[in-house]
DODREN-669467 format. One record per residue (C-alpha): x, y, z; residue in three letters. Coordinates in steps of 0.5 Angstrom, whole numbers, padded with zeros to 4 digits, m for minus. Each point is the difference from the previous one (the first is absolute). Layout:
[[X, Y, Z], 'ala']
...
! end
This chain:
[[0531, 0530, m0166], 'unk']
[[0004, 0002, 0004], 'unk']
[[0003, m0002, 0008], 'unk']
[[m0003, 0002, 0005], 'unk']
[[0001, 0007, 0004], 'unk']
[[m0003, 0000, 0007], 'unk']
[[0001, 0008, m0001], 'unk']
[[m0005, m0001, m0006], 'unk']
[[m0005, m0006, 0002], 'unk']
[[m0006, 0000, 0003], 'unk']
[[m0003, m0006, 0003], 'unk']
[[m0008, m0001, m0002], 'unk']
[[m0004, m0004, 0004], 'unk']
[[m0007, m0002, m0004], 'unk']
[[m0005, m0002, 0004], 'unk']
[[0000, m0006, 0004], 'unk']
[[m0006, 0001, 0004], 'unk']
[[m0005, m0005, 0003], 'unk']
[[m0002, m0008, m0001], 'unk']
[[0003, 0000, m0006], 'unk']
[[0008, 0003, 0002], 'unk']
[[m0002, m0007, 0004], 'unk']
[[m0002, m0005, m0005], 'unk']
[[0004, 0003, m0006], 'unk']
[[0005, m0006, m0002], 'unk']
[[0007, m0001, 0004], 'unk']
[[m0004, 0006, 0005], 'unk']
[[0005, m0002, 0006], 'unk']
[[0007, 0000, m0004], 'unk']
[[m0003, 0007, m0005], 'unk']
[[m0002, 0005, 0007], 'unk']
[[0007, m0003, 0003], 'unk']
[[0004, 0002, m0006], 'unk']
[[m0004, 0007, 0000], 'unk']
[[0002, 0001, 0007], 'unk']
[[0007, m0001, m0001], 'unk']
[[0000, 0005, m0006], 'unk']
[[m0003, 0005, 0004], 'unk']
[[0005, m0001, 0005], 'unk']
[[0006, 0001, m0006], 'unk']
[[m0004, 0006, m0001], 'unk']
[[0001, 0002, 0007], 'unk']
[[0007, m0002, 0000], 'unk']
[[0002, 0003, m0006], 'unk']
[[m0005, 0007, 0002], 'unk']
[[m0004, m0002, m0006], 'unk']
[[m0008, 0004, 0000], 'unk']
[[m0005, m0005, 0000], 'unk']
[[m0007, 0001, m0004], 'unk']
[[m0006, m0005, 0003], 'unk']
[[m0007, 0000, m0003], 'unk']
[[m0006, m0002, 0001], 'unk']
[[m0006, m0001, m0006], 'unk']
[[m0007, 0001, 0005], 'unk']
[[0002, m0003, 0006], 'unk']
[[m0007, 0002, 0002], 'unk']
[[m0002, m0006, m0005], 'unk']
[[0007, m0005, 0000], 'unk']
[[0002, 0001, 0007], 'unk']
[[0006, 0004, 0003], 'unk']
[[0007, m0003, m0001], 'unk']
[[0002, m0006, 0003], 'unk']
[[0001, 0001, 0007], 'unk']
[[0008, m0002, 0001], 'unk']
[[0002, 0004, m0007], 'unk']
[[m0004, 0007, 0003], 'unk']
[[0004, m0002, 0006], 'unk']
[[0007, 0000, m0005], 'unk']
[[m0002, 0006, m0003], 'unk']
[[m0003, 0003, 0005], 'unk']
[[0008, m0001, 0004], 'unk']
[[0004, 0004, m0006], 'unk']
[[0004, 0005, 0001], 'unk']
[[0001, 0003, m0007], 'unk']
[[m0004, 0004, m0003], 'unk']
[[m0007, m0004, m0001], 'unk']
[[m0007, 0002, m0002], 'unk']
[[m0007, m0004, 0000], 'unk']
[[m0005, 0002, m0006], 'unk']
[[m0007, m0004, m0002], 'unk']
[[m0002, m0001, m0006], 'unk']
[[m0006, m0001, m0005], 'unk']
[[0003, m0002, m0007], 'unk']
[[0003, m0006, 0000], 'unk']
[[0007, 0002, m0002], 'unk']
[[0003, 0006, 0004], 'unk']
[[0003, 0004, m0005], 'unk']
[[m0006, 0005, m0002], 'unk']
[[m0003, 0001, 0007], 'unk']
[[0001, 0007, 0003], 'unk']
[[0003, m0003, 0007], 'unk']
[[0005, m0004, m0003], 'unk']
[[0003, 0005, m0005], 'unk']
[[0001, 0005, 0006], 'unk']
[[0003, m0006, 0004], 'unk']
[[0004, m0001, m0005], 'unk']
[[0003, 0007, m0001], 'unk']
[[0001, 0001, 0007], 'unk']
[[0004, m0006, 0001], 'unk']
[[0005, 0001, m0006], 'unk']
[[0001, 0007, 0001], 'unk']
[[m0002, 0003, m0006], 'unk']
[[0003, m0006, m0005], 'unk']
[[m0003, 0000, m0006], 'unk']
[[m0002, m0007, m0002], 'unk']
[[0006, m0002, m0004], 'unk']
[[0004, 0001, 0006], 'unk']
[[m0005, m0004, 0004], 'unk']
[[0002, m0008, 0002], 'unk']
[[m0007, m0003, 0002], 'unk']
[[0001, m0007, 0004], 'unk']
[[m0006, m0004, 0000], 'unk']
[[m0003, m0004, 0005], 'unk']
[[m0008, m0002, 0000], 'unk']
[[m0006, m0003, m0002], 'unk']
[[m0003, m0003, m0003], 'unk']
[[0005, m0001, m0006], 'unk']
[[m0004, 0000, m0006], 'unk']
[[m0005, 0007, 0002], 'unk']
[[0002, 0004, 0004], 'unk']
[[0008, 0000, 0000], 'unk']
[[0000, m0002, m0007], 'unk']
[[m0004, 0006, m0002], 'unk']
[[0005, 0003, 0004], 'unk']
[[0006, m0001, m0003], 'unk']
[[m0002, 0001, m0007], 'unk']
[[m0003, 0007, 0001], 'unk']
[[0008, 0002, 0005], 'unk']
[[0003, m0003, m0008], 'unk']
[[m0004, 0005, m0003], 'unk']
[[0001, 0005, 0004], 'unk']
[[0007, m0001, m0001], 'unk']
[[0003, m0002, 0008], 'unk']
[[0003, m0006, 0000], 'unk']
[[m0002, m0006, 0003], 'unk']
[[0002, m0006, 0004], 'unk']
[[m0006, m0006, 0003], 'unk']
[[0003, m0004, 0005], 'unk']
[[m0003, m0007, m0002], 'unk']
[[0000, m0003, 0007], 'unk']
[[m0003, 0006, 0002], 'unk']
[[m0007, 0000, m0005], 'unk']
[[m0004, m0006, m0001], 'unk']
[[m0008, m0001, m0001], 'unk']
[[m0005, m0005, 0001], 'unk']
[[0003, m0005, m0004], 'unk']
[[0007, m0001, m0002], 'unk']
[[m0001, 0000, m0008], 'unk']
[[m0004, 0007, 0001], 'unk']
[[0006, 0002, 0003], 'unk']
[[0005, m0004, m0005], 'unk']
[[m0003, 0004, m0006], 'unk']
[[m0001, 0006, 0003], 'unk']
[[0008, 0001, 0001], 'unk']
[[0001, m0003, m0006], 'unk']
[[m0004, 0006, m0003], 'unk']
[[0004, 0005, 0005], 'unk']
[[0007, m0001, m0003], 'unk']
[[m0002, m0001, m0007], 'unk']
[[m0002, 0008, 0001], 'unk']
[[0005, 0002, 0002], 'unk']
[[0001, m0002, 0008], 'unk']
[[0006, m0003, 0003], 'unk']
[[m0002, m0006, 0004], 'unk']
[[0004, 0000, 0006], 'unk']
[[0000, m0003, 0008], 'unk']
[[0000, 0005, 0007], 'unk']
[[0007, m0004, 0001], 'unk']
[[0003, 0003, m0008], 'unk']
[[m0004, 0006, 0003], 'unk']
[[0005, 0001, 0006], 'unk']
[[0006, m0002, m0003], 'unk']
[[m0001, 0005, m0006], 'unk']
[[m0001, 0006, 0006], 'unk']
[[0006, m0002, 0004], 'unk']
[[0004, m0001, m0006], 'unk']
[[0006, m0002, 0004], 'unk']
[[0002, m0004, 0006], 'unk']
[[0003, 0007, 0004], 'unk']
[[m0006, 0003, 0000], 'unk']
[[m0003, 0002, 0007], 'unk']
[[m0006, m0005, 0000], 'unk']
[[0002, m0006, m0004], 'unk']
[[0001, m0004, 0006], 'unk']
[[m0007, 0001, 0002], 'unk']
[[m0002, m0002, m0006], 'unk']
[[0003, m0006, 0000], 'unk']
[[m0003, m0002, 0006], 'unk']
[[m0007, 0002, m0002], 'unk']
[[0001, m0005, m0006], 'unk']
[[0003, m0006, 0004], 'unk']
[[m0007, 0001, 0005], 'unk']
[[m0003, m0001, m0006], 'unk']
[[0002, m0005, m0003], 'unk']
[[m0001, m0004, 0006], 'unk']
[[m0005, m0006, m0002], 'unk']
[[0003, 0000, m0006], 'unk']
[[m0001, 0003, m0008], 'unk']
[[m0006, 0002, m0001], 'unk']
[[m0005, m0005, m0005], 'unk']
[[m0002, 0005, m0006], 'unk']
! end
């Protein structure tokens, strides 16, 4: 698996939608963690992919999170879906095309944020693999309604293939050195989030 590049990278955002992005486990600390992911992907110009699975059914995307998304800057783009993972869906493989320029699947590094760990993003980042991108799932970014569910579902993850990395890895790989433009910002962005201490998964 290779280091991240922000110039092959697309961040992927998987359905954080309705009461369950509320009740999923660890809530509060995983939509922070993908909030500061989103800014790293604004900081570091990175196109962001959010999408929703029946929103008319499963509720619309946590109201601070669409704000975050809603907020960038950098390439974006907003589909909804009906199959459980993305891959397959008309809108997202034309979302995808169109946010990494062209780049055949080999060139494409997926990071992966979402829930719920053992549906929608593990079906997800099995059928990236297949297609031959690279993937990268934040940990502290994904979750589900309990904690096992999401334990084994990494675990499934990474013995597929997937890098298991967290949104502060993520943006230390894109800048790549302490003269790059936006490393300050950066590491402000991680000093607030550090405040109340390390997170308990």
């Amino acid at each position: 698996m290779n280091i991240l590049d922000r110039e092959k990278s697309l961040v992927l955002v998987i359905d954080f939608q309705g009461k369950l992005a509320e009740i999923v486990d660890e809530s509060a600390a995983v939509l922070g963690a993908t909030k500061r992911l989103l800014a790293l992907a604004e900081l570091f110009e990175v196109p962001v992919l959010l999408s929703e699975e029946y929103p008319q059914g499963l509720g619309v995307t946590e109201d601070s999170l669409q704000q975050a998304f809603d907020g960038l800057s950098t390439a974006k783009k907003k589909i909804e879906k009906a199959s459980f993972g993305c891959c397959g869906d008309p809108g997202f493989e034309g979302a995808v095309a169109e946010l990494c320029q062209g780049r055949e699947p080999s060139e494409r590094q997926f990071v992966i944020a979402g829930i719920e760990a053992h549906v929608c993003v593990v079906q997800t980042v099995l059928e990236l693999l297949r297609q031959g991108s690279q993937v990268f799932v934040c940990w502290e970014c994904v979750s589900g309604r309990g904690v096992t569910y999401r334990r084994w579902a990494i675990e499934r993850m990474q013995q597929a293939g997937a890098s298991i990395v967290n949104h502060e890895s993520v943006g230390f790989e894109w800048a790549r050195t302490k003269d790059h433009p936006r490393f300050r910002e950066m590491s402000r962005l991680f000093r607030e989030g550090q405040i109340g201490g390390e997170q308990s998964f």
